[in-house]
Short mmCIF file of the C-alpha atoms (twelve columns), coordinates in Angstrom:
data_MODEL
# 
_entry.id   MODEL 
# 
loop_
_atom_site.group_PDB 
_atom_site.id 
_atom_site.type_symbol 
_atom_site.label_atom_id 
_atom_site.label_alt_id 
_atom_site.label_comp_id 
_atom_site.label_asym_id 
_atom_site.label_seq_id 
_atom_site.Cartn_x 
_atom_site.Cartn_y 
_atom_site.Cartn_z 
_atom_site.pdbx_PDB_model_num 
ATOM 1  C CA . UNK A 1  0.000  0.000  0.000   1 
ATOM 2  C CA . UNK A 2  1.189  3.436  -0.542  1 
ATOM 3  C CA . UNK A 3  1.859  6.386  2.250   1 
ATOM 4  C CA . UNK A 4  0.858  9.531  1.696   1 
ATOM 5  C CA . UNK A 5  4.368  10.674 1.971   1 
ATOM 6  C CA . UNK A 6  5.134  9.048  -1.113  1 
ATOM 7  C CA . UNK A 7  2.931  10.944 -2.976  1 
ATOM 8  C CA . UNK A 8  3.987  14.281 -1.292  1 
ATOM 9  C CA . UNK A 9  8.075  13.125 -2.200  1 
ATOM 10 C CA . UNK A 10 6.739  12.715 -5.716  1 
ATOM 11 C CA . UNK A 11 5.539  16.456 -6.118  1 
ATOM 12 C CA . UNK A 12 8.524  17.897 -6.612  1 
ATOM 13 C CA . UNK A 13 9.119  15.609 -9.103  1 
ATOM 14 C CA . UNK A 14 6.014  15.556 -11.030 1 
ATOM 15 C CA . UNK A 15 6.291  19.935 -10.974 1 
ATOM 16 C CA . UNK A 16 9.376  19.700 -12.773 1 
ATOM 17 C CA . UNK A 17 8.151  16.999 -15.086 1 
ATOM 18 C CA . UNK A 18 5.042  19.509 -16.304 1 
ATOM 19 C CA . UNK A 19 7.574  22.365 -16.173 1 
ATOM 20 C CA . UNK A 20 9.914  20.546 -19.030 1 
ATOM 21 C CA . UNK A 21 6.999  19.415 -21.098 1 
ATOM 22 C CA . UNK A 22 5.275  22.927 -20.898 1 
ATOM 23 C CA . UNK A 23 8.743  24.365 -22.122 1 
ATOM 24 C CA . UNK A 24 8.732  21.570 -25.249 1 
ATOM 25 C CA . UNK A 25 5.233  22.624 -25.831 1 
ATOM 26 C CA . UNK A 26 5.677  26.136 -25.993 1 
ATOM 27 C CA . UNK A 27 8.964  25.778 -28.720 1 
ATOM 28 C CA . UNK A 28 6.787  23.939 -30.461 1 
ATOM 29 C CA . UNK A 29 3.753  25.910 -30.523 1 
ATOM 30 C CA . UNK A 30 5.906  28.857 -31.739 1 
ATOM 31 C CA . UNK A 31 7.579  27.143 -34.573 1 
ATOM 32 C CA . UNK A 32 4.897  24.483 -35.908 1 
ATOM 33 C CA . UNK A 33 1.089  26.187 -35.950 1 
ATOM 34 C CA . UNK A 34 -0.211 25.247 -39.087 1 
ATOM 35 C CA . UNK A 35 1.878  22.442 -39.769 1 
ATOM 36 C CA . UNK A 36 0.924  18.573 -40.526 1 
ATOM 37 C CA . UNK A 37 0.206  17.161 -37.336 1 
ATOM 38 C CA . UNK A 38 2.596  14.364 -37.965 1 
ATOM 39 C CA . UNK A 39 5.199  17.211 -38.155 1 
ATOM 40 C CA . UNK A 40 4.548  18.895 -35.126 1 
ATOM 41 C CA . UNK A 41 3.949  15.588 -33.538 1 
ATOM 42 C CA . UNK A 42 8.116  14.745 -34.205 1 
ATOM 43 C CA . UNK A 43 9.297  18.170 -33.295 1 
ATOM 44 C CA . UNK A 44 7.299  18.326 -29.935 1 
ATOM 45 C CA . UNK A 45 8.631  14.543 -28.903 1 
ATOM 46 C CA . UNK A 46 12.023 15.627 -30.153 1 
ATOM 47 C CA . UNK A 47 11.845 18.764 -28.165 1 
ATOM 48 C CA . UNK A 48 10.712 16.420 -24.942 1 
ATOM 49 C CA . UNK A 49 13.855 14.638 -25.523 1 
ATOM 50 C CA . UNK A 50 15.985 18.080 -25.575 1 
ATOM 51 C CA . UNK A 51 14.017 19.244 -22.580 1 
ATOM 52 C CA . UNK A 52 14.753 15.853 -20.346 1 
ATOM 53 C CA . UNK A 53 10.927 14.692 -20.638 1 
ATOM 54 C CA . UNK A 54 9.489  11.749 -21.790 1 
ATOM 55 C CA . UNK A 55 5.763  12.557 -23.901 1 
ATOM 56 C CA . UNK A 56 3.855  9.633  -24.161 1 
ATOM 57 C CA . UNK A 57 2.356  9.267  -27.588 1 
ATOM 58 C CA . UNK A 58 -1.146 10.059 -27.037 1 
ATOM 59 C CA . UNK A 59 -0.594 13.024 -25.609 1 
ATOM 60 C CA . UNK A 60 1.924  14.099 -28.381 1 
ATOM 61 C CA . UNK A 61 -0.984 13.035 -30.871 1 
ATOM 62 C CA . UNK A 62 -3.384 15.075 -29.354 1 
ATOM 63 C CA . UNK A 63 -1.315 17.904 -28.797 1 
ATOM 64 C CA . UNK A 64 0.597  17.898 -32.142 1 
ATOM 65 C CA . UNK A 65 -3.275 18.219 -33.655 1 
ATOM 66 C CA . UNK A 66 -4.355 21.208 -31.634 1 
ATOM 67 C CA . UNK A 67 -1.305 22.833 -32.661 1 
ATOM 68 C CA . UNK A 68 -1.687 21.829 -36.420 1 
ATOM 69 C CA . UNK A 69 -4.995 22.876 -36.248 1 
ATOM 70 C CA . UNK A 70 -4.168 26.073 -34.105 1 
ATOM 71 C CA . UNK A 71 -6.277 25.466 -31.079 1 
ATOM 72 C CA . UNK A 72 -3.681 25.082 -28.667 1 
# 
C-alpha cells in the first residue's frame, strides 16, 4: 500500500516533469502552428527529448493536432 508521503516526495518531481513538457510545448507551438500534425507531432517529442521529458504518444498526438490545427 502506498503512504501519503510518497505521494507528497513525488511532487517535486512531477512539478518539474510539467515544467519541461510545458517548455517543449511552448517551442513547439511557436515554430509548428499550421503544420501537418505528424510534423509537429516529431518536433514536440524531439523537443521532450531536448528538454529531459518523456511525452507519451497520445498526448503528443493530441497535442501535435491542436497545434496543427491552431487550437492550442
Amino acid at each position: 500500500m502506498t503512504d501519503a508521503s510518497d505521494y507528497e516526495r513525488a511532487i517535486p518531481w512531477l512539478r518539474d516533469q510539467a515544467m519541461r513538457y510545458e517548455k517543449a510545448l511552448t517551442e513547439v507551438r511557436a515554430t509548428h502552428v499550421g503544420r501537418p500534425a505528424s510534423e509537429v507531432k516529431k518536433a514536440l517529442l524531439a523537443a521532450g527529448e531536448r528538454n529531459g521529458v518523456q511525452i507519451a504518444n497520445e498526448v503528443a498526438q493530441d497535442a501535435a493536432e491542436r497545434i496543427a490545427d491552431g487550437t492550442l
